[in-house]
C-alpha positions as YAML, in Angstrom:
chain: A
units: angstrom
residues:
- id: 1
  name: UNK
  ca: [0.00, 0.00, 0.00]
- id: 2
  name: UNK
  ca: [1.08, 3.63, -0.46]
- id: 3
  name: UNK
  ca: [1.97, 5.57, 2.01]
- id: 4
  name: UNK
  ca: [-0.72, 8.49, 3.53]
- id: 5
  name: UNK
  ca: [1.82, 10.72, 3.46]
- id: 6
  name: UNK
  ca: [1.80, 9.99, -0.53]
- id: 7
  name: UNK
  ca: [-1.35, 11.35, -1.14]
- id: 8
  name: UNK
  ca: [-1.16, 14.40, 1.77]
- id: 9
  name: UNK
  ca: [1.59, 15.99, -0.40]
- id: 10
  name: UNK
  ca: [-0.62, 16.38, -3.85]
- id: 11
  name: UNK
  ca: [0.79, 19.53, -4.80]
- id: 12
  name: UNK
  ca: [-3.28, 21.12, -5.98]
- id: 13
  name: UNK
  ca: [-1.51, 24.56, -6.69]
- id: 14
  name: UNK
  ca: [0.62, 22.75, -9.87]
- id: 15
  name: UNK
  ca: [-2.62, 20.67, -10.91]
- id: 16
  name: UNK
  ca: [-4.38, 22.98, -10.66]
- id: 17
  name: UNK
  ca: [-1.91, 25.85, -12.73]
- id: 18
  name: UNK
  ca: [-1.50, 22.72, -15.42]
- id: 19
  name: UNK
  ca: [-5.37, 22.34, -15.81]
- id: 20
  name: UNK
  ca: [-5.93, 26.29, -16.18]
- id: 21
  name: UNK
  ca: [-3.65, 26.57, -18.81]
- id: 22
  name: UNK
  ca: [-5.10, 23.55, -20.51]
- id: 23
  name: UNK
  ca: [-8.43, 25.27, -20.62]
- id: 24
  name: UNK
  ca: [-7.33, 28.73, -21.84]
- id: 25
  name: UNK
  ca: [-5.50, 26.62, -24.46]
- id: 26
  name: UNK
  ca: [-8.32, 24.87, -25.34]
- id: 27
  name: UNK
  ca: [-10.72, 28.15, -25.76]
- id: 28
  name: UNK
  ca: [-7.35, 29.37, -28.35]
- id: 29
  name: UNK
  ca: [-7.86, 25.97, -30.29]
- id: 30
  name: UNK
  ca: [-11.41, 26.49, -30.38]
- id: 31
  name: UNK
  ca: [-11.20, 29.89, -32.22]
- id: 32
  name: UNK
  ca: [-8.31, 28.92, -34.44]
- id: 33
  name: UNK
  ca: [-9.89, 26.47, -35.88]
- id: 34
  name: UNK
  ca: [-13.50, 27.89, -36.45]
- id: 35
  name: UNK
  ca: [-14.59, 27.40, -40.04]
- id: 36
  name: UNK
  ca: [-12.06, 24.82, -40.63]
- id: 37
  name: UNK
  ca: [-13.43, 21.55, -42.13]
- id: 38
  name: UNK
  ca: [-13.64, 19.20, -38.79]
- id: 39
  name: UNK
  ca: [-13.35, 22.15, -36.17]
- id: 40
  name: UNK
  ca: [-15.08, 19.73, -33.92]
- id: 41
  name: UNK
  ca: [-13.01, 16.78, -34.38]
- id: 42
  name: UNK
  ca: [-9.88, 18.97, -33.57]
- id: 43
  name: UNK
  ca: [-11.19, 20.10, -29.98]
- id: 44
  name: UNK
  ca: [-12.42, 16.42, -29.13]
- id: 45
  name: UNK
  ca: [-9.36, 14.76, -29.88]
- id: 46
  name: UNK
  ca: [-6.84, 17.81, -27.95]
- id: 47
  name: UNK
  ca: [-9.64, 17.24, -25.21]
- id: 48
  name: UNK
  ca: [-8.66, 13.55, -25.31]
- id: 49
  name: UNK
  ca: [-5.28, 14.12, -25.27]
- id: 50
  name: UNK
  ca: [-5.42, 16.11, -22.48]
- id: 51
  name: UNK
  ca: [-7.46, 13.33, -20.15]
- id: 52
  name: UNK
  ca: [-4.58, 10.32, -22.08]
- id: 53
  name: UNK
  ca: [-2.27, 13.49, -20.22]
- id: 54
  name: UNK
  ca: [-3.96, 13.04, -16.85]
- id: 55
  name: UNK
  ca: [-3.73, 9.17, -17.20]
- id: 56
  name: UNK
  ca: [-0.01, 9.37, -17.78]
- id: 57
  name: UNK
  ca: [-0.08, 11.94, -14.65]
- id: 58
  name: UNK
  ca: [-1.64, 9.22, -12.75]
- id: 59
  name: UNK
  ca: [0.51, 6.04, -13.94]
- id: 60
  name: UNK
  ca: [3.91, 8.11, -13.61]
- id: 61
  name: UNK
  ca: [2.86, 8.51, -9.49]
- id: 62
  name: UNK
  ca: [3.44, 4.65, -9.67]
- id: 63
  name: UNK
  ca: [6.93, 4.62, -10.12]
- id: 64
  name: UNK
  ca: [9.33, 5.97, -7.89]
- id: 65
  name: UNK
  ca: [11.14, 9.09, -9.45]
- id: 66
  name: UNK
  ca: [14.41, 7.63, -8.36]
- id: 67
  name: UNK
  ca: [13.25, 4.56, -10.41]
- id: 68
  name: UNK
  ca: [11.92, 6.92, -13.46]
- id: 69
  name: UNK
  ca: [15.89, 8.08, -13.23]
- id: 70
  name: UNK
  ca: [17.18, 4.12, -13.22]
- id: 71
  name: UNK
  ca: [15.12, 3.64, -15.86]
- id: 72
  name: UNK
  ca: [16.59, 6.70, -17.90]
- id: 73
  name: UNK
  ca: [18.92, 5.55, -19.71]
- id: 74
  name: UNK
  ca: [17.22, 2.54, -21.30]
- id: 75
  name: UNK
  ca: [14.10, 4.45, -22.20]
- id: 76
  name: UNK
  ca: [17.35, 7.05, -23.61]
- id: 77
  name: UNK
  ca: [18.00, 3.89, -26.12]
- id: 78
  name: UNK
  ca: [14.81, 3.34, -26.96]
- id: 79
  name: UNK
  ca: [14.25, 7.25, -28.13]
- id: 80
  name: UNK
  ca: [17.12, 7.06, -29.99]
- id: 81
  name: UNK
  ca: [16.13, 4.03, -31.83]
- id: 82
  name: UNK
  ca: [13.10, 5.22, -32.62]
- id: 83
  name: UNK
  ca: [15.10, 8.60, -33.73]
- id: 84
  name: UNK
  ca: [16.67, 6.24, -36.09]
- id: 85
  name: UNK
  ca: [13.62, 4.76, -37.51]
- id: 86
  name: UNK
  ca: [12.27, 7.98, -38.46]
- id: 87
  name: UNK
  ca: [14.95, 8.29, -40.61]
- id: 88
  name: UNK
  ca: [13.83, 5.17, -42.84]
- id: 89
  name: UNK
  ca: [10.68, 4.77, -42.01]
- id: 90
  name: UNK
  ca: [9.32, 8.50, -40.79]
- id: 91
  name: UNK
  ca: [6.60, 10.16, -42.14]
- id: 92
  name: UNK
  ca: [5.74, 13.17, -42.84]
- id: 93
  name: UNK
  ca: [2.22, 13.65, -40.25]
- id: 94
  name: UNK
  ca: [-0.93, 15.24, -39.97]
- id: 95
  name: UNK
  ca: [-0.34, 18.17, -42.59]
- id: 96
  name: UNK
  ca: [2.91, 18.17, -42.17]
- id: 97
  name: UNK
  ca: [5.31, 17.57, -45.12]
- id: 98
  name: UNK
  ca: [8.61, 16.89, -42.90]
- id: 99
  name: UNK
  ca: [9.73, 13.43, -42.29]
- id: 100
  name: UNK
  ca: [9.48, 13.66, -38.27]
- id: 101
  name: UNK
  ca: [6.88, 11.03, -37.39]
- id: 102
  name: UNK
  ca: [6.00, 7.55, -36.83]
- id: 103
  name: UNK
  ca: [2.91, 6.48, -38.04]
- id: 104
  name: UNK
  ca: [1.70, 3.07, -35.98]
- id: 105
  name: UNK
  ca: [-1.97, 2.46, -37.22]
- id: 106
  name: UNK
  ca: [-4.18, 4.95, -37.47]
- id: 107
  name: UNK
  ca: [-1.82, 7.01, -35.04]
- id: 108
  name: UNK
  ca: [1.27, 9.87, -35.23]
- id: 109
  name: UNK
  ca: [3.68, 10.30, -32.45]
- id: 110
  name: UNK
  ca: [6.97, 12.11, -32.62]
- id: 111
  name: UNK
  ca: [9.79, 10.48, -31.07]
- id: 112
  name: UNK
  ca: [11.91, 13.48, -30.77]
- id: 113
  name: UNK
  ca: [9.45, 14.87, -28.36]
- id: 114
  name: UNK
  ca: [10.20, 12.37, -25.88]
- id: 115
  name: UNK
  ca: [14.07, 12.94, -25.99]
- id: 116
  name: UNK
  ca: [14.22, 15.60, -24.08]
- id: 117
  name: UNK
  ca: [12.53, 14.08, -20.61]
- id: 118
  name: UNK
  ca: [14.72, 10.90, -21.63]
- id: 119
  name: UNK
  ca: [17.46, 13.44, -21.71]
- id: 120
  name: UNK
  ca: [17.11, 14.71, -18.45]
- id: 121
  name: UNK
  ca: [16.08, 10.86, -16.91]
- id: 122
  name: UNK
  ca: [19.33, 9.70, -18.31]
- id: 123
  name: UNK
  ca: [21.44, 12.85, -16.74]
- id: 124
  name: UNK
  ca: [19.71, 12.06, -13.03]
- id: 125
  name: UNK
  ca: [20.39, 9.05, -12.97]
- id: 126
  name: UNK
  ca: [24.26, 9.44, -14.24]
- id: 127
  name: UNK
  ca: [24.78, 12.45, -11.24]
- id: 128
  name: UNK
  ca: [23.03, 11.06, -8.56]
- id: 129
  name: UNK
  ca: [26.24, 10.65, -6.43]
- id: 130
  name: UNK
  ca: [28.77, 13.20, -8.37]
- id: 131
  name: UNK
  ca: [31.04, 15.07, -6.94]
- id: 132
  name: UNK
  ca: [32.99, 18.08, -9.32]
- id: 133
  name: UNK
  ca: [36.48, 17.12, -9.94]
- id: 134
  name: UNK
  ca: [39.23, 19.30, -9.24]
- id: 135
  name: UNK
  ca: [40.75, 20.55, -12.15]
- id: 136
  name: UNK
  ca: [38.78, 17.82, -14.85]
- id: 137
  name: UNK
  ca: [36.43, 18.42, -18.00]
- id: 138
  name: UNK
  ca: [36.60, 15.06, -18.62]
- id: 139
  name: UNK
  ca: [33.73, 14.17, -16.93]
- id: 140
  name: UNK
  ca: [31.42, 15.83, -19.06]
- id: 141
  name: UNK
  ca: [32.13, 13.65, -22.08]
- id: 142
  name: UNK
  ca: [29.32, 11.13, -21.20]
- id: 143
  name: UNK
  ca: [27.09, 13.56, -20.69]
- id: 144
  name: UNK
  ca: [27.85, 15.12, -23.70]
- id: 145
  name: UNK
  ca: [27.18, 11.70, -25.85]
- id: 146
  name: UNK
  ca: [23.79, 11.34, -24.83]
- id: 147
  name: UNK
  ca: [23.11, 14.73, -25.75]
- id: 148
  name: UNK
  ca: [24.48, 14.92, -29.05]
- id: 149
  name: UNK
  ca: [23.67, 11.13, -30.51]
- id: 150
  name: UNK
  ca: [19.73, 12.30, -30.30]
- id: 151
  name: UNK
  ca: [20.69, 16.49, -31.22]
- id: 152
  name: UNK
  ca: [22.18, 15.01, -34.61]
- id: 153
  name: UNK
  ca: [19.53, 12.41, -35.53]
- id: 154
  name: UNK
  ca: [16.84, 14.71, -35.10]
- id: 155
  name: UNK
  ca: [18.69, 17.43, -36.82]
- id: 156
  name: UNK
  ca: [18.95, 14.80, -39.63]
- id: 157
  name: UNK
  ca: [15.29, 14.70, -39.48]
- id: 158
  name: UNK
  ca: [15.53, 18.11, -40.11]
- id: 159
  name: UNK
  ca: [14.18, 19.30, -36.67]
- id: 160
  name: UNK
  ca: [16.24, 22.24, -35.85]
- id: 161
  name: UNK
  ca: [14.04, 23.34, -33.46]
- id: 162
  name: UNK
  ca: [13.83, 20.47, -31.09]
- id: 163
  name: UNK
  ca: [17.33, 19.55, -31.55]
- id: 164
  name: UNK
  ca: [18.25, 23.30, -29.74]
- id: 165
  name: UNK
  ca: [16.61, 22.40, -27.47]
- id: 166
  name: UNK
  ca: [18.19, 19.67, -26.12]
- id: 167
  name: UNK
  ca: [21.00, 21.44, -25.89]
- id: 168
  name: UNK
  ca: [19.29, 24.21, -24.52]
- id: 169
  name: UNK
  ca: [17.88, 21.98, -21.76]
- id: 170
  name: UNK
  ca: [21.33, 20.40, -21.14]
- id: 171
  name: UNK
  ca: [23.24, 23.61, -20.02]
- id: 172
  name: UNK
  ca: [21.33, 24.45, -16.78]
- id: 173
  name: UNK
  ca: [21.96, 21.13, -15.68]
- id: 174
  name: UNK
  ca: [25.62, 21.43, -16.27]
- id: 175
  name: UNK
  ca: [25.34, 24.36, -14.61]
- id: 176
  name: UNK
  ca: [23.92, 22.60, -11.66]
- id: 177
  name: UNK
  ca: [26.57, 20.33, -11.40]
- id: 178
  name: UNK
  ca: [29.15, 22.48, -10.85]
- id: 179
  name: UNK
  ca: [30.97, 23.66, -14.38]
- id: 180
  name: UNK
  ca: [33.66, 25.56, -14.39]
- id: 181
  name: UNK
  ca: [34.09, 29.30, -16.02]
- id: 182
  name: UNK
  ca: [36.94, 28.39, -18.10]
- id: 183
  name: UNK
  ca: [35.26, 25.25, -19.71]
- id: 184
  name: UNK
  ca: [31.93, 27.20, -20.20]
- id: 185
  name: UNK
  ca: [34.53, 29.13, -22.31]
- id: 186
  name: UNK
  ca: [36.37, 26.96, -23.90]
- id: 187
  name: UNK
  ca: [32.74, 25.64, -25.02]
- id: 188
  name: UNK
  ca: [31.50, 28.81, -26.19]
- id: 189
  name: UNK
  ca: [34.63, 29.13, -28.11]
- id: 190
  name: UNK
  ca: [34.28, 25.63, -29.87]
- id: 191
  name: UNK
  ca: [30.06, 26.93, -30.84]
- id: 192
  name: UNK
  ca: [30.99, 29.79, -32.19]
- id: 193
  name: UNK
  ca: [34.26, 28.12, -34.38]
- id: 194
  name: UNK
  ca: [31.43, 25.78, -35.39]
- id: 195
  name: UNK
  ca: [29.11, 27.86, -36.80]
- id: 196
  name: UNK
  ca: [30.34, 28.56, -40.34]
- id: 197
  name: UNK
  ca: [30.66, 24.46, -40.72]
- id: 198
  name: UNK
  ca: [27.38, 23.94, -39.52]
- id: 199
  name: UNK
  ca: [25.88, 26.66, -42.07]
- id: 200
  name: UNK
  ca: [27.55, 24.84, -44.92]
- id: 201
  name: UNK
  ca: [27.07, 21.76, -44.17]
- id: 202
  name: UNK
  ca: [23.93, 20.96, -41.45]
- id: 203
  name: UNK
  ca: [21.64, 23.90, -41.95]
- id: 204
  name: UNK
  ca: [19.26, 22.76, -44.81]
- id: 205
  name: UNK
  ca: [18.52, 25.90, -47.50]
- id: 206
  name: UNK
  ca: [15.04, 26.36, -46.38]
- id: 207
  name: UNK
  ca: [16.27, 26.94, -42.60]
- id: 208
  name: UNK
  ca: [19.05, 29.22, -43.85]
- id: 209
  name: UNK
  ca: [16.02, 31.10, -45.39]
- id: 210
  name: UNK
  ca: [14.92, 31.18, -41.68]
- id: 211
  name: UNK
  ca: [17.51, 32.59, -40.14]
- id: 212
  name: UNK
  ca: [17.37, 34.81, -43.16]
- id: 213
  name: UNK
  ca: [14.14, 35.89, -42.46]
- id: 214
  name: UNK
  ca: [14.58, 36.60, -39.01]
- id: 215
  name: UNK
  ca: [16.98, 39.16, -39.81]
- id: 216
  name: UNK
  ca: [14.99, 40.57, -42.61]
- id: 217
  name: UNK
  ca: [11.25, 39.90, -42.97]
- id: 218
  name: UNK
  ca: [10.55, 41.70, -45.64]
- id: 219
  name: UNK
  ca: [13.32, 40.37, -48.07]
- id: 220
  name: UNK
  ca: [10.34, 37.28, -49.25]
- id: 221
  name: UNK
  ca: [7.32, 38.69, -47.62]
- id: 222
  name: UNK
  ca: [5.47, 36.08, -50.13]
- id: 223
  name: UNK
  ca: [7.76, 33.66, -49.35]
- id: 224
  name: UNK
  ca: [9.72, 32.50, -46.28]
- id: 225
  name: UNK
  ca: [8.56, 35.95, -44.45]
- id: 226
  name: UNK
  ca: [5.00, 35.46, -44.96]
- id: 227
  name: UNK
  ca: [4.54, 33.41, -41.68]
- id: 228
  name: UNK
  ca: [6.67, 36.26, -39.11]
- id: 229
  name: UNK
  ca: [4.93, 39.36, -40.79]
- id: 230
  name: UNK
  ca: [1.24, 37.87, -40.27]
- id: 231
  name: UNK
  ca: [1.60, 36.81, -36.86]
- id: 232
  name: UNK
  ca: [3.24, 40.00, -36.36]
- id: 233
  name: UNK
  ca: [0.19, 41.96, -37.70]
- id: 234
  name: UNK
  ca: [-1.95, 39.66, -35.59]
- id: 235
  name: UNK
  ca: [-0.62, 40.40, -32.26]
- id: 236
  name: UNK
  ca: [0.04, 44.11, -32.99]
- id: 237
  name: UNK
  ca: [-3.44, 44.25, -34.54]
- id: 238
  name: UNK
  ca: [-5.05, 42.87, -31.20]
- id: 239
  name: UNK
  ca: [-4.24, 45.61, -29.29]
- id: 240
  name: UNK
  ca: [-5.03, 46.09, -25.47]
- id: 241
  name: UNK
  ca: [-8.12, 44.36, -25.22]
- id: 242
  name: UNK
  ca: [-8.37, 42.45, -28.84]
- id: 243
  name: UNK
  ca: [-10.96, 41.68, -30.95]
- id: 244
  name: UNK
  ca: [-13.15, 39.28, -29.34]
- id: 245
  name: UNK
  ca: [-13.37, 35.46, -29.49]
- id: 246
  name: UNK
  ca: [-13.95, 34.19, -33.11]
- id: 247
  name: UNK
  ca: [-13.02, 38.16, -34.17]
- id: 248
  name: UNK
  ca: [-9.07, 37.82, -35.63]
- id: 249
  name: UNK
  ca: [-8.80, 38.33, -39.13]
- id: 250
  name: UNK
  ca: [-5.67, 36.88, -39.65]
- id: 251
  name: UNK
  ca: [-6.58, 33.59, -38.03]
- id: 252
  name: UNK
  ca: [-10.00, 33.08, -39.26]
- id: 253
  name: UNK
  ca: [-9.23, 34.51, -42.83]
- id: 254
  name: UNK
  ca: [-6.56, 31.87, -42.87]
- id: 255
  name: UNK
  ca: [-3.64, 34.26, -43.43]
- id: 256
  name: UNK
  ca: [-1.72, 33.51, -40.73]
- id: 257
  name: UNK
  ca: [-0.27, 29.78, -41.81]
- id: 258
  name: UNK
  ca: [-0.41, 27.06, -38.74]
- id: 259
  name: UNK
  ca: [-2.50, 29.03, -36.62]
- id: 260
  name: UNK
  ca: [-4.05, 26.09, -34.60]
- id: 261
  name: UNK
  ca: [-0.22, 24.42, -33.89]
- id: 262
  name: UNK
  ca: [2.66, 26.67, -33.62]
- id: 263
  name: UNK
  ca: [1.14, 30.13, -34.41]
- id: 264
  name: UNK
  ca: [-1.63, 29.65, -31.75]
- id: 265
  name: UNK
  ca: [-0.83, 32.62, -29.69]
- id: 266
  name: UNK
  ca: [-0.85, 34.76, -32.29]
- id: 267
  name: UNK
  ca: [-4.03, 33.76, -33.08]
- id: 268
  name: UNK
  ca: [-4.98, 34.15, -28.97]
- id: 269
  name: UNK
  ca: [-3.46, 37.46, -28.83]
- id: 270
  name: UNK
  ca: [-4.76, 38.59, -32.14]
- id: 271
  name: UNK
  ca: [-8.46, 37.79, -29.98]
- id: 272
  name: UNK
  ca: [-7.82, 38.79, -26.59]
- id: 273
  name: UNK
  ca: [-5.02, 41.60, -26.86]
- id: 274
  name: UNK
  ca: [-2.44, 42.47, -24.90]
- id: 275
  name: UNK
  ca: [-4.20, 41.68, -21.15]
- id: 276
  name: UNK
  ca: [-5.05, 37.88, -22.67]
- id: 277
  name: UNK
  ca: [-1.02, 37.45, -24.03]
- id: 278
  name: UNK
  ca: [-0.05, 38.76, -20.74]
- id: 279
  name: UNK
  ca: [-2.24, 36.18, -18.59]
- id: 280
  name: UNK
  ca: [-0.95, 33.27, -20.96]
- id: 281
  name: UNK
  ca: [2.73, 34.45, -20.03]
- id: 282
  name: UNK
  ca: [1.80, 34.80, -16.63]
- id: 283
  name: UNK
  ca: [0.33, 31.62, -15.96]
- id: 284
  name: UNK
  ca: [3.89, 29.73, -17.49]
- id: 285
  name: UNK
  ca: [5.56, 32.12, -15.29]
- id: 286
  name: UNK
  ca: [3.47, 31.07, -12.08]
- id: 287
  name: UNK
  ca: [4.05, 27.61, -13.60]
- id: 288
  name: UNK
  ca: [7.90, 27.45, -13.70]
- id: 289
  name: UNK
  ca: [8.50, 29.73, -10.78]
- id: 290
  name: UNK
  ca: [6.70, 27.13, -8.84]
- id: 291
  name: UNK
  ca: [8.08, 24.15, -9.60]
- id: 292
  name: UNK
  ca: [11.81, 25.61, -9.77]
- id: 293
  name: UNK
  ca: [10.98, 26.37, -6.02]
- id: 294
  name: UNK
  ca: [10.97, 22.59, -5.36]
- id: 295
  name: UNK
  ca: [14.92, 22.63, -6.47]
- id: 296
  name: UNK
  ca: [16.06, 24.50, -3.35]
- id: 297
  name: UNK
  ca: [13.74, 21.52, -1.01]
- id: 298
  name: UNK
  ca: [15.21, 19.01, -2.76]
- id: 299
  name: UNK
  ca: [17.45, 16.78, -0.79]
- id: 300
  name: UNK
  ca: [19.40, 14.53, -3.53]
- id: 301
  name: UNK
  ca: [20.60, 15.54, -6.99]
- id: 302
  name: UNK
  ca: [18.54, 12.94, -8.41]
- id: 303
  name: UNK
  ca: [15.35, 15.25, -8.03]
- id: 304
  name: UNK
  ca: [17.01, 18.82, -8.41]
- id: 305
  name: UNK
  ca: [18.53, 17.69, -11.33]
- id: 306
  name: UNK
  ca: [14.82, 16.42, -12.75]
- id: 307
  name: UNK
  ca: [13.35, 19.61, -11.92]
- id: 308
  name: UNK
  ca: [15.71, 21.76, -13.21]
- id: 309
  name: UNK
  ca: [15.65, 19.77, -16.74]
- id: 310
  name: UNK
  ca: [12.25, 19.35, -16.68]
- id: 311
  name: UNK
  ca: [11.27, 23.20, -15.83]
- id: 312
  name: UNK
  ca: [13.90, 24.04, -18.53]
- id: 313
  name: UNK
  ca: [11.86, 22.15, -20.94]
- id: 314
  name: UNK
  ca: [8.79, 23.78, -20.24]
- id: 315
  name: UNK
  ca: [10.59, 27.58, -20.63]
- id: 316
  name: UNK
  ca: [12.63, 27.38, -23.62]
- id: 317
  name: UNK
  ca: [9.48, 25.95, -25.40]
- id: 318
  name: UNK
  ca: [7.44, 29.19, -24.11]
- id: 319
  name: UNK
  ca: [10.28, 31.39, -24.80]
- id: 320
  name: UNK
  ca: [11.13, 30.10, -28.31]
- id: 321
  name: UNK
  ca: [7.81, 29.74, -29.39]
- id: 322
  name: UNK
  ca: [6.63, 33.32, -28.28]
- id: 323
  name: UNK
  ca: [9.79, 34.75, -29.50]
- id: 324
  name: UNK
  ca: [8.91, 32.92, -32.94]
- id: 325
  name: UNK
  ca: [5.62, 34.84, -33.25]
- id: 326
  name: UNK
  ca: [6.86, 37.97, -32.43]
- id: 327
  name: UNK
  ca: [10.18, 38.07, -34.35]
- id: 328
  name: UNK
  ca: [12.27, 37.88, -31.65]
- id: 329
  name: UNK
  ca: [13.64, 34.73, -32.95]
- id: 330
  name: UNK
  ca: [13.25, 32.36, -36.04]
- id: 331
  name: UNK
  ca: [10.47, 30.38, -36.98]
- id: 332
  name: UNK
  ca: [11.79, 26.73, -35.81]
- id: 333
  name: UNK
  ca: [8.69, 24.94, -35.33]
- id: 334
  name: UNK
  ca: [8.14, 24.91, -31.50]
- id: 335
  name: UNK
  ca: [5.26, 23.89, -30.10]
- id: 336
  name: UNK
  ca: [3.27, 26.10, -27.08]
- id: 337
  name: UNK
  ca: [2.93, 23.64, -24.20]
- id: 338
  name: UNK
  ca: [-0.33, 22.68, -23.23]
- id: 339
  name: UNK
  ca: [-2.04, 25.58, -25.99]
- id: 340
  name: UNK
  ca: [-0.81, 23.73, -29.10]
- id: 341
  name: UNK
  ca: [-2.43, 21.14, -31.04]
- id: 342
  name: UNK
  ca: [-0.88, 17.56, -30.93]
- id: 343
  name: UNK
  ca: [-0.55, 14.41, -29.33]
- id: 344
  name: UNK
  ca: [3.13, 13.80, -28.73]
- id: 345
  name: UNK
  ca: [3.39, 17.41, -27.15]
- id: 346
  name: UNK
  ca: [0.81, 17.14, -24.94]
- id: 347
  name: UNK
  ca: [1.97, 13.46, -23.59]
- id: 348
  name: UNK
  ca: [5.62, 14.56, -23.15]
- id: 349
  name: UNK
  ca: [4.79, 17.70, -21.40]
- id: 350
  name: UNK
  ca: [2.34, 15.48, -19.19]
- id: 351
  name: UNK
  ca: [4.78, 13.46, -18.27]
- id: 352
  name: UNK
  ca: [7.16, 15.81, -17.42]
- id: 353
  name: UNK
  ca: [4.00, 17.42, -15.07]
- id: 354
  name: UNK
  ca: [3.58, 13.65, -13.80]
- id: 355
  name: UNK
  ca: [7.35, 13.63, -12.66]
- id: 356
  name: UNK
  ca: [7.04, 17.50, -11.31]
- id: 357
  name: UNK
  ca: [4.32, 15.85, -8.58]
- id: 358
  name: UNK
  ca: [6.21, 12.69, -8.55]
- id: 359
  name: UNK
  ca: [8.72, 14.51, -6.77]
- id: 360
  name: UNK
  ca: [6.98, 16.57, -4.51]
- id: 361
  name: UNK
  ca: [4.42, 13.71, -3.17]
- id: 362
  name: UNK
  ca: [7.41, 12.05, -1.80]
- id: 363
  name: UNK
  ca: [8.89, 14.98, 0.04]
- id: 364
  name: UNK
  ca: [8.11, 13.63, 3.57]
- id: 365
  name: UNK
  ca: [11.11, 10.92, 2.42]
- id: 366
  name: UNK
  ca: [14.38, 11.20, 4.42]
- id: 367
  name: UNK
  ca: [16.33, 10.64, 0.99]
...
C-alpha cells in the first residue's frame, strides 16, 4: 500500500496551474480552428489528449522518481532508436510535409518529443552521487554523448528546433553540477568556431532562409517571411483588449499559416489583446517559478537535477515559441505547451508534469 503521506503531499496549486492553462488553451484551439473543415473533431481529440495526459499523470505517481531516473537511460535507447527509424521509415504527419513522425496504425507520435525528458532521466540518474572534480572536463564527455547522438539524428530529421533544445535543456543542468568558467569558455569558443561548418554543411537551405528571415522579414514577404509578418500583424493588430473570441482576421481569414499548432498565440493574442497574451505568459511564469521552487527543497541531486531539466523544458518551449511569433527569434517549429495542437506534445509535457508531482508527493522521504 502507499503511504498516507503519498497522497497528503498532492501539490493542488501545480494541478491545478496545469489544468488552467489547458483550458485557456483549449478556448485558443477552439477559435483557431473555427470554419475549418472538422473544427469539432480537432477540440475532441486535444480534449482527449489532455485526459490520455492526466492518465499518464496518474501512472507516472506509480513509479518511484528515483526509479523513473534508473530507468533513464534505457528508455534514452529506446528514443534514440526510434530517432533512427524515423529516418527510414518517418513520415511526414498530420499536414505536415517533414519526415518527423512515426505512423503506428491509425496514429502519429513524434519520437523526438520524448528525448528531451529521456534526456534529463538519463542525466539524473548518471549524477546522482557526483562530486565536481578538481581541475577535470573530462567528466562531461558522457554527458555530452547522450546529448548529441539524439541532437544530430533529429537534426537529420531536419528538426532544428527540437534539436536546440536539447541542448538548450542540457546547459542548466551542467550548470547545476558544478561547471567551471573556463570550460563554459572553452565551449563557447568551440560553438561559435562551429558555426560557419554547420551553415555549410547541417543547416538545410530552407532553414538558412529562416535565419534569413529573421533578420529581414521583408526580403520574401510572399515567401519565407509570410509566416513572421502575419503573426506580427496579428498580435500588434489585437491591441489592449483584442478583438473578441472568433473576431481575428488573420486567423479566421486563414492568413496567418499554422494558426491552430505553432502560431496559436498569435491567433490568442490577435483575440484577446495584450491583457489575454499577458495572462498566458503569466500563468507559465506562475508555472515554472513554482516548480523551480521545489529545487532549493530538494534533498538529492537525483530530483534537483529532474526539476531543473524538466522546468527548462517547459521555458525554452514558451520562450522560443513566443519569441517565434513575435520576431524575436526564427520560426523553428516549437510547439506552445499545453495551448498547441498535438498528441506527442501534450503526452511529453504530461509526463514531465507527472514527474514534477512525482517529486513533490514524496517529500516527507528522508532521501
Amino acid at each position: 500500500m502507499l503511504d498516507q503521506r503519498f497522497f497528503a503531499n498532492i501539490d493542488w496549486v501545480l494541478c491545478f496551474l496545469v489544468l488552467l492553462i489547458c483550458g485557456v488553451g483549449l478556448i485558443a484551439l477552439s477559435s483557431a480552428t473555427v470554419g475549418t473543415p472538422g473544427q469539432e473533431d480537432y477540440l475532441i481529440q486535444q480534449v482527449f489528449r489532455i485526459l490520455a495526459g492526466i492518465g499518464v499523470i496518474i501512472l507516472v505517481q506509480l513509479v518511484h522518481y528515483r526509479n523513473w531516473a534508473r530507468l533513464g537511460f534505457v528508455m534514452h535507447l529506446v528514443v534514440i532508436g526510434l530517432l533512427v527509424l524515423v529516418l527510414f521509415y518517418g513520415t511526414g504527419g498530420p499536414g505536415a510535409p517533414v519526415q518527423r513522425w512515426l505512423k503506428v496504425g491509425p496514429f502519429f507520435f513524434q519520437p523526438s518529443e520524448f528525448s528531451k525528458f529521456t534526456l534529463v532521466l538519463a542525466l539524473s540518474h548518471h549524477f546522482r552521487d557526483f562530486e565536481q572534480p578538481k581541475g577535470n572536463w573530462l567528466w562531461m564527455i558522457w554527458p555530452l554523448a547522450l546529448m548529441a547522438v539524439p541532437v544530430v539524428l533529429i537534426v537529420k530529421q531536419p528538426d532544428l528546433g527540437t534539436a536546440m533544445l536539447l541542448m538548450i535543456v542540457f546547459v542548466p543542468i551542467i550548470f547545476l553540477m558544478g561547471i567551471r568558467l573556463k570550460t563554459i569558455f572553452i565551449l563557447i569558443i568551440l560553438a561559435l568556431a562551429s558555426l560557419p561548418i554547420v551553415w555549410i554543411y547541417v543547416l538545410k537551405s530552407y532553414q538558412k532562409g529562416r535565419i534569413l528571415t529573421f533578420l529581414d522579414p521583408e526580403r520574401d514577404p510572399l515567401g519565407s517571411g509570410y509566416h513572421i509578418i502575419q503573426s506580427k500583424i496579428a498580435i500588434g493588430s489585437g491591441g489592449v483588449f483584442g478583438k473578441g473570441f472568433g473576431e481575428g482576421t488573420q486567423g479566421q481569414l486563414n492568413f496567418l499559416p499554422a494558426h491552430h499548432t505553432d502560431f496559436i498565440f498569435s491567433v490568442f493574442s490577435e483575440e484577446w489583446g495584450f491583457f489575454g497574451a499577458m495572462l498566458v505568459l503569466i500563468l507559465f511564469l506562475t508555472l515554472a517559478l513554482w516548480s523551480l521552487a521545489e529545487v532549493l527543497k530538494s534533498k538529492n541531486l537525483v530530483s534537483a537535477i529532474q526539476i531543473t531539466g524538466i522546468v527548462a523544458i517547459f521555458i525554452s518551449h514558451v520562450l522560443i515559441n513566443i519569441g517565434m511569433t513575435t520576431g524575436l527569434m526564427p520560426v523553428v517549429g516549437v510547439p506552445l505547451p499545453f495551448f498547441s495542437y498535438g498528441g506527442s506534445s501534450m503526452l511529453s509535457m504530461m509526463f514531465g508534469i507527472g514527474l514534477l508531482l512525482n517529486i513533490r508527493m514524496r517529500r516527507f522521504e528522508k532521501q
